[in-house]
Biopython code that builds the backbone (N, CA, C, O; Angstrom):
import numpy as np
from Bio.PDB.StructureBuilder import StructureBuilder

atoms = [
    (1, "UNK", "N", (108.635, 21.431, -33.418)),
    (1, "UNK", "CA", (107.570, 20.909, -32.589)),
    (1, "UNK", "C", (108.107, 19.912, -31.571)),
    (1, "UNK", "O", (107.769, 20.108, -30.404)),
    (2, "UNK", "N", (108.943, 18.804, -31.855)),
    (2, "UNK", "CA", (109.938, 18.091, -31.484)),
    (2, "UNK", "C", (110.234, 18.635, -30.062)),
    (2, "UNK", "O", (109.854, 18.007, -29.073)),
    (3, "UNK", "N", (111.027, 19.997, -29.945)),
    (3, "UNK", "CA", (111.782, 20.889, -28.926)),
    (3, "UNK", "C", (110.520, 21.087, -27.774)),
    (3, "UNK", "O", (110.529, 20.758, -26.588)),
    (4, "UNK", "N", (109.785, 21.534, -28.313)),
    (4, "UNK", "CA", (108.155, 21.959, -27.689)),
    (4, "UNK", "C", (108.172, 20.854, -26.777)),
    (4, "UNK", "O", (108.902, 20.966, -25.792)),
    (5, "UNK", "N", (107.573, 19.921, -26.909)),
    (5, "UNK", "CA", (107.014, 18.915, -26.694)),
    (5, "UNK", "C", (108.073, 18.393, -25.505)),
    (5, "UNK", "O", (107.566, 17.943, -24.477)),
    (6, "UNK", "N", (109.276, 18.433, -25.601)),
    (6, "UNK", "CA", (110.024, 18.229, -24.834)),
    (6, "UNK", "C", (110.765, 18.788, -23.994)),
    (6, "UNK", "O", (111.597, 18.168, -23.333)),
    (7, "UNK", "N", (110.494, 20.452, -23.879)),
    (7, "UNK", "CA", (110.228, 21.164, -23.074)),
    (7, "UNK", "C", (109.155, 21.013, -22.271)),
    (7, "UNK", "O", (109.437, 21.244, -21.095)),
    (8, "UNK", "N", (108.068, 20.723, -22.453)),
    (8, "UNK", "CA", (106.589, 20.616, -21.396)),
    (8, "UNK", "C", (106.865, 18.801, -20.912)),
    (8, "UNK", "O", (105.997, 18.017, -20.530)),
    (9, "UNK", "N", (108.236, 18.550, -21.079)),
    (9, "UNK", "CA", (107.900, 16.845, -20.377)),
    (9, "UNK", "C", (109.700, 16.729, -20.415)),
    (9, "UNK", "O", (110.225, 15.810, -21.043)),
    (10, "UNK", "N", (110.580, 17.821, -19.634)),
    (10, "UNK", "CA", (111.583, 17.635, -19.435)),
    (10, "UNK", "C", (111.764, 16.793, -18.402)),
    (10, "UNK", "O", (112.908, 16.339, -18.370)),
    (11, "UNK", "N", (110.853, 16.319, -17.310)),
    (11, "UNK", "CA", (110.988, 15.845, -15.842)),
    (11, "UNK", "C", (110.305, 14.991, -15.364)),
    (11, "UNK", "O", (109.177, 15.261, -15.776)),
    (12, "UNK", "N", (110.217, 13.753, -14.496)),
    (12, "UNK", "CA", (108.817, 13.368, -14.014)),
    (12, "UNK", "C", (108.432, 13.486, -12.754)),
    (12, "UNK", "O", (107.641, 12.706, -12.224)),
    (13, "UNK", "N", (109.097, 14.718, -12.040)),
    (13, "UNK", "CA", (109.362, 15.259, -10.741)),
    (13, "UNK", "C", (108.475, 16.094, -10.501)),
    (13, "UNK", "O", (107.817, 16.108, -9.461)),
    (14, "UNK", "N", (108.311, 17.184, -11.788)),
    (14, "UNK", "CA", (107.967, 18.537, -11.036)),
    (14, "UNK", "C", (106.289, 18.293, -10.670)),
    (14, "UNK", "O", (105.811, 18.782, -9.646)),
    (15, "UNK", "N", (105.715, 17.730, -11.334)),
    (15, "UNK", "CA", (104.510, 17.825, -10.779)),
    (15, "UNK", "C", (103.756, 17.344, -9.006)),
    (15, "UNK", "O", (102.755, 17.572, -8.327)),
    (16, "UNK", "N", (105.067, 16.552, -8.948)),
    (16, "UNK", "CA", (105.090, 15.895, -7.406)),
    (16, "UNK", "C", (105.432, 16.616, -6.817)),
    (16, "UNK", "O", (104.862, 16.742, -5.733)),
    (17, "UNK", "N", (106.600, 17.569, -7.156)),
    (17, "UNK", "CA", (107.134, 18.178, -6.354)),
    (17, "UNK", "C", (106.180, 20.278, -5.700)),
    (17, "UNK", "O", (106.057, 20.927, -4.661)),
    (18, "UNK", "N", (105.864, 20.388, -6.970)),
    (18, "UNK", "CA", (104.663, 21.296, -6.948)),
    (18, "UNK", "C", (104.064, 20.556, -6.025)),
    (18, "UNK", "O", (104.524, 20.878, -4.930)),
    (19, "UNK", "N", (102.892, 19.336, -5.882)),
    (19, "UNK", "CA", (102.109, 19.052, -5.149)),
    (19, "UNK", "C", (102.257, 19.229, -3.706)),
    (19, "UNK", "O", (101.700, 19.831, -2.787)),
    (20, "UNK", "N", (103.386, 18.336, -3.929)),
    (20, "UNK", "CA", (104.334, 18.416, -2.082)),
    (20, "UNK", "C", (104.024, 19.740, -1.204)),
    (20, "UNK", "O", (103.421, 19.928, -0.148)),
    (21, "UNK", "N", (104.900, 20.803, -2.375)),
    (21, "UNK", "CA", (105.236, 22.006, -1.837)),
    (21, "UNK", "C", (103.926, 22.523, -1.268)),
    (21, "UNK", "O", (103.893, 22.839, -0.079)),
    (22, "UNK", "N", (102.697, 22.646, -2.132)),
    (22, "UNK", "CA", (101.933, 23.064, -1.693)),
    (22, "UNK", "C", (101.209, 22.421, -0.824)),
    (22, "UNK", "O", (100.515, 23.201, -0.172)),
    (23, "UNK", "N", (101.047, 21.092, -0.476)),
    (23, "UNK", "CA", (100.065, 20.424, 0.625)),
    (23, "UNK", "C", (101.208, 21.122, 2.260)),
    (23, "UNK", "O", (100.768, 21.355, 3.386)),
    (24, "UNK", "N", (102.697, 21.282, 1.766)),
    (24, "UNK", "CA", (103.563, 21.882, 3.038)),
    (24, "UNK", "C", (103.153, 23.045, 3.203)),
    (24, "UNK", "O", (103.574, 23.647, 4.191)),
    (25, "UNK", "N", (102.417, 23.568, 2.495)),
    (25, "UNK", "CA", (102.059, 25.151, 2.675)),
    (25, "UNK", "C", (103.407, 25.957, 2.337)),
    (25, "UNK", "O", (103.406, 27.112, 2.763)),
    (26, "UNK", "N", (104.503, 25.565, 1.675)),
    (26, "UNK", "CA", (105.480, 26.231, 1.098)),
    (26, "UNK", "C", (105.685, 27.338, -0.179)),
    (26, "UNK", "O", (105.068, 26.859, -1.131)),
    (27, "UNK", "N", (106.106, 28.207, -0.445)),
    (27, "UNK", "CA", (106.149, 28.844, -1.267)),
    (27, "UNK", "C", (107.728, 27.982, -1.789)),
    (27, "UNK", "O", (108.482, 27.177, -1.243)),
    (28, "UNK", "N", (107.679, 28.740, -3.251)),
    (28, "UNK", "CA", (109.054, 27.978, -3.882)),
    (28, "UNK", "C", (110.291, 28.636, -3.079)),
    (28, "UNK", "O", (111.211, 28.009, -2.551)),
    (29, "UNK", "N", (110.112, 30.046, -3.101)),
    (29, "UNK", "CA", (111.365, 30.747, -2.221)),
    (29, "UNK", "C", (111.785, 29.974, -0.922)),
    (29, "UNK", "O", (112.886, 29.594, -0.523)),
    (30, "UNK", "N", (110.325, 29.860, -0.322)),
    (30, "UNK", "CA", (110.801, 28.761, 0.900)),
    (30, "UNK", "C", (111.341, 27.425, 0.946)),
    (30, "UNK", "O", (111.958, 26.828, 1.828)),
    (31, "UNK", "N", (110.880, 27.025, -0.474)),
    (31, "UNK", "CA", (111.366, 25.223, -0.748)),
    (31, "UNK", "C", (112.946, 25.534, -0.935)),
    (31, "UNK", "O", (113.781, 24.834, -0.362)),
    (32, "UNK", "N", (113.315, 26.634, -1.777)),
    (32, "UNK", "CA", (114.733, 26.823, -1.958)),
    (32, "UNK", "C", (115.318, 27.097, -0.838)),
    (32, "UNK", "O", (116.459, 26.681, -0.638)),
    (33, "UNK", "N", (114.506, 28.007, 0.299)),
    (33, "UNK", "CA", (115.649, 28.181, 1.617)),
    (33, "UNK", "C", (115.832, 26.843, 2.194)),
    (33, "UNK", "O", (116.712, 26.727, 3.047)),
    (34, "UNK", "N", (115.085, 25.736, 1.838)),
    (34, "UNK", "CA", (115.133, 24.464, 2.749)),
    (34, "UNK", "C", (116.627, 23.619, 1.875)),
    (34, "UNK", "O", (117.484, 23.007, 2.513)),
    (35, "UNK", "N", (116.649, 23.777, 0.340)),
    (35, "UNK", "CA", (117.261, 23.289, 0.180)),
    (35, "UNK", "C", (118.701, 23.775, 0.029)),
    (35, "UNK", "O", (119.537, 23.023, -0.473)),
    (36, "UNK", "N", (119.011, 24.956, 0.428)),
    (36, "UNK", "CA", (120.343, 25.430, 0.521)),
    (36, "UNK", "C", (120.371, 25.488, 2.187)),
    (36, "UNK", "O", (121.496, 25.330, 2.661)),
    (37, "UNK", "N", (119.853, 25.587, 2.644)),
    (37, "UNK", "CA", (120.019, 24.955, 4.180)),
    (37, "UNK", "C", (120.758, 23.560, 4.541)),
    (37, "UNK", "O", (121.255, 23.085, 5.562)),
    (38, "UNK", "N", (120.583, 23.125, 3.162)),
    (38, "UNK", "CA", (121.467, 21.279, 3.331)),
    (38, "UNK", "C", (122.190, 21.549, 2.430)),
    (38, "UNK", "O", (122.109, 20.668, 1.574)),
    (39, "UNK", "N", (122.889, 22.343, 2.156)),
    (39, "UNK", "CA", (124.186, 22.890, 1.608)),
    (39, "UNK", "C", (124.360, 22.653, 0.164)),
    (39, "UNK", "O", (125.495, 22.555, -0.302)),
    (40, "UNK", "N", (123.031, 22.529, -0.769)),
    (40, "UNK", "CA", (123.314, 22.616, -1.957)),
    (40, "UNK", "C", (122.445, 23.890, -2.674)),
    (40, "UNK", "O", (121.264, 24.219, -2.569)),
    (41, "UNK", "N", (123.333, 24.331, -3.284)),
    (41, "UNK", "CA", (123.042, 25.606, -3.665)),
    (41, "UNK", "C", (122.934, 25.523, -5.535)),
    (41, "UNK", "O", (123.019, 26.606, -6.114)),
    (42, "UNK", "N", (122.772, 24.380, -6.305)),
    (42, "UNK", "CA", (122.435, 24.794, -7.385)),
    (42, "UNK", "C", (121.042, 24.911, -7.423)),
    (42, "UNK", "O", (120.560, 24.551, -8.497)),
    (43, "UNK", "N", (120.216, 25.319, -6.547)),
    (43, "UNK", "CA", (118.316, 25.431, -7.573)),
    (43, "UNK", "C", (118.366, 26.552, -6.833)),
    (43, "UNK", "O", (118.766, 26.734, -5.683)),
    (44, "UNK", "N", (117.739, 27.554, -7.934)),
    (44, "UNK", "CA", (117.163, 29.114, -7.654)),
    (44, "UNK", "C", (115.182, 28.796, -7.653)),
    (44, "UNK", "O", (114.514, 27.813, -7.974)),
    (45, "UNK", "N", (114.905, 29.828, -7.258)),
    (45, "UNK", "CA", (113.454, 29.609, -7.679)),
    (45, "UNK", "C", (113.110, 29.834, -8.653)),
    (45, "UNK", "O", (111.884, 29.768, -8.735)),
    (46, "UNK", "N", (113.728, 30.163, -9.764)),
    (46, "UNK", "CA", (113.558, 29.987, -11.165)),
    (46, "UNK", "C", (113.947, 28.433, -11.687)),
    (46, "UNK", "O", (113.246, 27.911, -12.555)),
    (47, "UNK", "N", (114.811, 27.899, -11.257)),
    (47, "UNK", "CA", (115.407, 26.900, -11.541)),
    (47, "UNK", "C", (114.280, 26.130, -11.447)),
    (47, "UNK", "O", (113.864, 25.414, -12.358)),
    (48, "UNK", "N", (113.590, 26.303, -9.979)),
    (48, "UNK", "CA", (112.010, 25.104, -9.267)),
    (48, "UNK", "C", (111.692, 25.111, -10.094)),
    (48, "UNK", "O", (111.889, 24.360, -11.050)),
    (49, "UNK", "N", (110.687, 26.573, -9.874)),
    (49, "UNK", "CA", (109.739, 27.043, -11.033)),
    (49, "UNK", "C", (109.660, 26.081, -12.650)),
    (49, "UNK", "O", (108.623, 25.725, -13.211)),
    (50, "UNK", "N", (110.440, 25.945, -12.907)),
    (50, "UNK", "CA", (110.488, 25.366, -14.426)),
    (50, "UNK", "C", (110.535, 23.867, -13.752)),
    (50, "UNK", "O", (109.636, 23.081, -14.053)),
    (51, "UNK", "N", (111.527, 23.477, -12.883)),
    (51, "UNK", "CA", (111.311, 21.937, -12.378)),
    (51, "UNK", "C", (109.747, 21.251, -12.184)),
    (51, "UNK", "O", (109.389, 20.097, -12.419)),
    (52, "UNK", "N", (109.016, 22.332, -11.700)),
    (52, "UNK", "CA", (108.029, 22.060, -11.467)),
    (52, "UNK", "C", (106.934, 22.418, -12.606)),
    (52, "UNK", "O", (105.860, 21.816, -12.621)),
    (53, "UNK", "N", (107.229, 23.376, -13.518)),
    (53, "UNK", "CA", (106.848, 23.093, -14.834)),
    (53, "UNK", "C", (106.686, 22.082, -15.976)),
    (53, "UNK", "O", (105.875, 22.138, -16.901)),
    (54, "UNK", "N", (107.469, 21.293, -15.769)),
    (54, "UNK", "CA", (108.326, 20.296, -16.704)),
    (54, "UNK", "C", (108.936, 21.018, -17.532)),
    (54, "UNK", "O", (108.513, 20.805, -18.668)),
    (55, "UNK", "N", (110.268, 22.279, -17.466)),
    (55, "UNK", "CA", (110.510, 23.003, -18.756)),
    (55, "UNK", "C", (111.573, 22.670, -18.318)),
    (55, "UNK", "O", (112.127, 23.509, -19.028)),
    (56, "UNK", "N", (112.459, 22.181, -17.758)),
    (56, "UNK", "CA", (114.043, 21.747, -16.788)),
    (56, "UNK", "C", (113.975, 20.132, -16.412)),
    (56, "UNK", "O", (113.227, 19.319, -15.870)),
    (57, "UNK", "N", (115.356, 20.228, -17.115)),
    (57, "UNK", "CA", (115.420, 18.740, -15.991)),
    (57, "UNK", "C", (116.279, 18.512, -15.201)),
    (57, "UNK", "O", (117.485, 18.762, -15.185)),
    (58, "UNK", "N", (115.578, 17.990, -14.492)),
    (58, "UNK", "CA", (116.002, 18.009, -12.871)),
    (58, "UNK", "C", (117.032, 16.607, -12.395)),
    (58, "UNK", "O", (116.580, 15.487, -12.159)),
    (59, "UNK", "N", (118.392, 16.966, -12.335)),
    (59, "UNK", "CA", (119.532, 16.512, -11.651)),
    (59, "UNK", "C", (119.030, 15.312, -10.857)),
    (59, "UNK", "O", (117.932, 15.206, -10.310)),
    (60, "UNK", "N", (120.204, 14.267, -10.894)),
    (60, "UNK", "CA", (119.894, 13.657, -9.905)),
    (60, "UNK", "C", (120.526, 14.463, -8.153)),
    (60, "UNK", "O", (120.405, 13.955, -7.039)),
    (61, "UNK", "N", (120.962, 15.373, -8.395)),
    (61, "UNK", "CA", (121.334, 16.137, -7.155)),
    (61, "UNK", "C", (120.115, 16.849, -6.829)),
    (61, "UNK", "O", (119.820, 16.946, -5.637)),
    (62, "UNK", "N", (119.120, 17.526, -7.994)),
    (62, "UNK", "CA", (118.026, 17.917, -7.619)),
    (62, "UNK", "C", (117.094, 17.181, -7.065)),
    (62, "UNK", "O", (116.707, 17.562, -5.960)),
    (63, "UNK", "N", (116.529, 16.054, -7.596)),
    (63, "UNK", "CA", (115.652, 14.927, -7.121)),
    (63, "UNK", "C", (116.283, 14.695, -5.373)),
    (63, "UNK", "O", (115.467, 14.568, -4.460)),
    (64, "UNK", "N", (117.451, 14.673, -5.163)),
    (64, "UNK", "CA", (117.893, 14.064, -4.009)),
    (64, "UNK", "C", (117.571, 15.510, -2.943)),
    (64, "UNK", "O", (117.051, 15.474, -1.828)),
    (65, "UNK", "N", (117.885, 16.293, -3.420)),
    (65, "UNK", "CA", (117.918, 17.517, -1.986)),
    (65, "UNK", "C", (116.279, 18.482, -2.343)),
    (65, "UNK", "O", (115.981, 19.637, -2.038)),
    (66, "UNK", "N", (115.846, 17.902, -2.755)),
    (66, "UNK", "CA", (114.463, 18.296, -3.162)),
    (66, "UNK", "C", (113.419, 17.413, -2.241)),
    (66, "UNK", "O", (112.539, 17.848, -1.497)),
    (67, "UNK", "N", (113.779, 16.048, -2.510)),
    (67, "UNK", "CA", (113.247, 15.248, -1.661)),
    (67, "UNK", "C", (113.958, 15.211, 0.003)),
    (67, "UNK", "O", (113.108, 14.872, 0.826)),
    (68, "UNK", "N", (114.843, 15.393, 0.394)),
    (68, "UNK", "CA", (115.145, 15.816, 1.697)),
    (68, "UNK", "C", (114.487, 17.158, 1.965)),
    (68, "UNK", "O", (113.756, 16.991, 2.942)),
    (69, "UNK", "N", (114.436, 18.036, 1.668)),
    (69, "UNK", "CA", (113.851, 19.198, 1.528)),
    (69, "UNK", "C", (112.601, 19.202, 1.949)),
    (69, "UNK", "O", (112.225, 19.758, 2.981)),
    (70, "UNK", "N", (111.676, 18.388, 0.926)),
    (70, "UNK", "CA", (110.005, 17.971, 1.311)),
    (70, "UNK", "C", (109.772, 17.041, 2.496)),
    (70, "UNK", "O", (108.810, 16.830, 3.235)),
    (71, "UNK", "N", (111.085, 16.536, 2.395)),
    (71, "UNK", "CA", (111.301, 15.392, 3.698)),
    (71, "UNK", "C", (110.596, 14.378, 3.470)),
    (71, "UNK", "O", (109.925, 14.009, 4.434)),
    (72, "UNK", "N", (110.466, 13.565, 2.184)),
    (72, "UNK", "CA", (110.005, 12.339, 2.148)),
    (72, "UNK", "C", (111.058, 11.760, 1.320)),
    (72, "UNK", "O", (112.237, 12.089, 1.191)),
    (73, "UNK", "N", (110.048, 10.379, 0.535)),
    (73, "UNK", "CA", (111.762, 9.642, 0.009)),
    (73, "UNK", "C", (111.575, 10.113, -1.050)),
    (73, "UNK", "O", (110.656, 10.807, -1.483)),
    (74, "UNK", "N", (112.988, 9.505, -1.744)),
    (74, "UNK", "CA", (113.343, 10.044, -3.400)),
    (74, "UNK", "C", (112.013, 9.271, -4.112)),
    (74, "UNK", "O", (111.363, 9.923, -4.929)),
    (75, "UNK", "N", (111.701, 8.192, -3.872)),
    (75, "UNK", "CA", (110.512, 7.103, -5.108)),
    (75, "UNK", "C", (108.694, 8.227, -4.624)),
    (75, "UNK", "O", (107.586, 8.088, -5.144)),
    (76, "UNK", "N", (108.998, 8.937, -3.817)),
    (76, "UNK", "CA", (107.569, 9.553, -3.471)),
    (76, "UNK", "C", (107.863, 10.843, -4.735)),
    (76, "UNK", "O", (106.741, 11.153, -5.135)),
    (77, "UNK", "N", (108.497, 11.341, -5.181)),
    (77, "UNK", "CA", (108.714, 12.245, -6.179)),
    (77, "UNK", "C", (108.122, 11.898, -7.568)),
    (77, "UNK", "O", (107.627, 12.682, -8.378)),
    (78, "UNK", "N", (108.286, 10.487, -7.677)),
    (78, "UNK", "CA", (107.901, 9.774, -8.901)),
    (78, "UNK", "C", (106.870, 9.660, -9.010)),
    (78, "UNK", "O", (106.332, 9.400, -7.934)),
    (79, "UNK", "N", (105.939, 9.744, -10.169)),
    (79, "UNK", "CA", (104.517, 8.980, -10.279)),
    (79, "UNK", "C", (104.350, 7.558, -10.444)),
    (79, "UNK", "O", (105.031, 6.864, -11.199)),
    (80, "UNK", "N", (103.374, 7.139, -9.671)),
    (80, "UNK", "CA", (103.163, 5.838, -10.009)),
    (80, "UNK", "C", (103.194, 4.694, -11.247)),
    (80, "UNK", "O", (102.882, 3.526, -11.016)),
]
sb = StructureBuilder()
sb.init_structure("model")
sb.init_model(0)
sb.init_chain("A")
sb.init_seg("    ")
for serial, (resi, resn, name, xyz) in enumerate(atoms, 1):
    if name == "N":
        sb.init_residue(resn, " ", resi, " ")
    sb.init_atom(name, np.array(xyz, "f"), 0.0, 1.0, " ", f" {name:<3s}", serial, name[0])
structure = sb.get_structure()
């Protein structure tokens, strides 16, 4: 149960980052072309997908080119 539980709260990103994407009118495929466009190539859209699940946790390389990506700052990713 332990594992569970900490799978659905691997991150405190993805739900911001879901939000983002969608107020940009982005699809995830598109959030990923933005972020291999700035030359980092570890997130697939499977990779998001779960980032934005809470089932992954998300790098501090992810947080950083995720938030360039959405084009706001790294502390707007965070919840209050």
């Amino acid at each position: 149960m332990t594992q569970n539980i900490m799978k659905r709260d691997a991150n405190l990103i993805g739900r911001r980052v879901a939000r983002l994407r969608n107020q940009q009118n982005l699809t995830q495929n598109m959030l990923v072309a933005r972020v291999e466009v700035l030359n980092f190539f570890g997130i697939s859209r499977d990779v998001l997908s779960n980032i934005e699940l809470q089932r992954y946790v998300a790098t501090d390389k992810h947080v950083y080119f995720l938030a360039k990506a959405l084009k706001v700052g790294i502390a707007e990713l965070f919840p209050p």
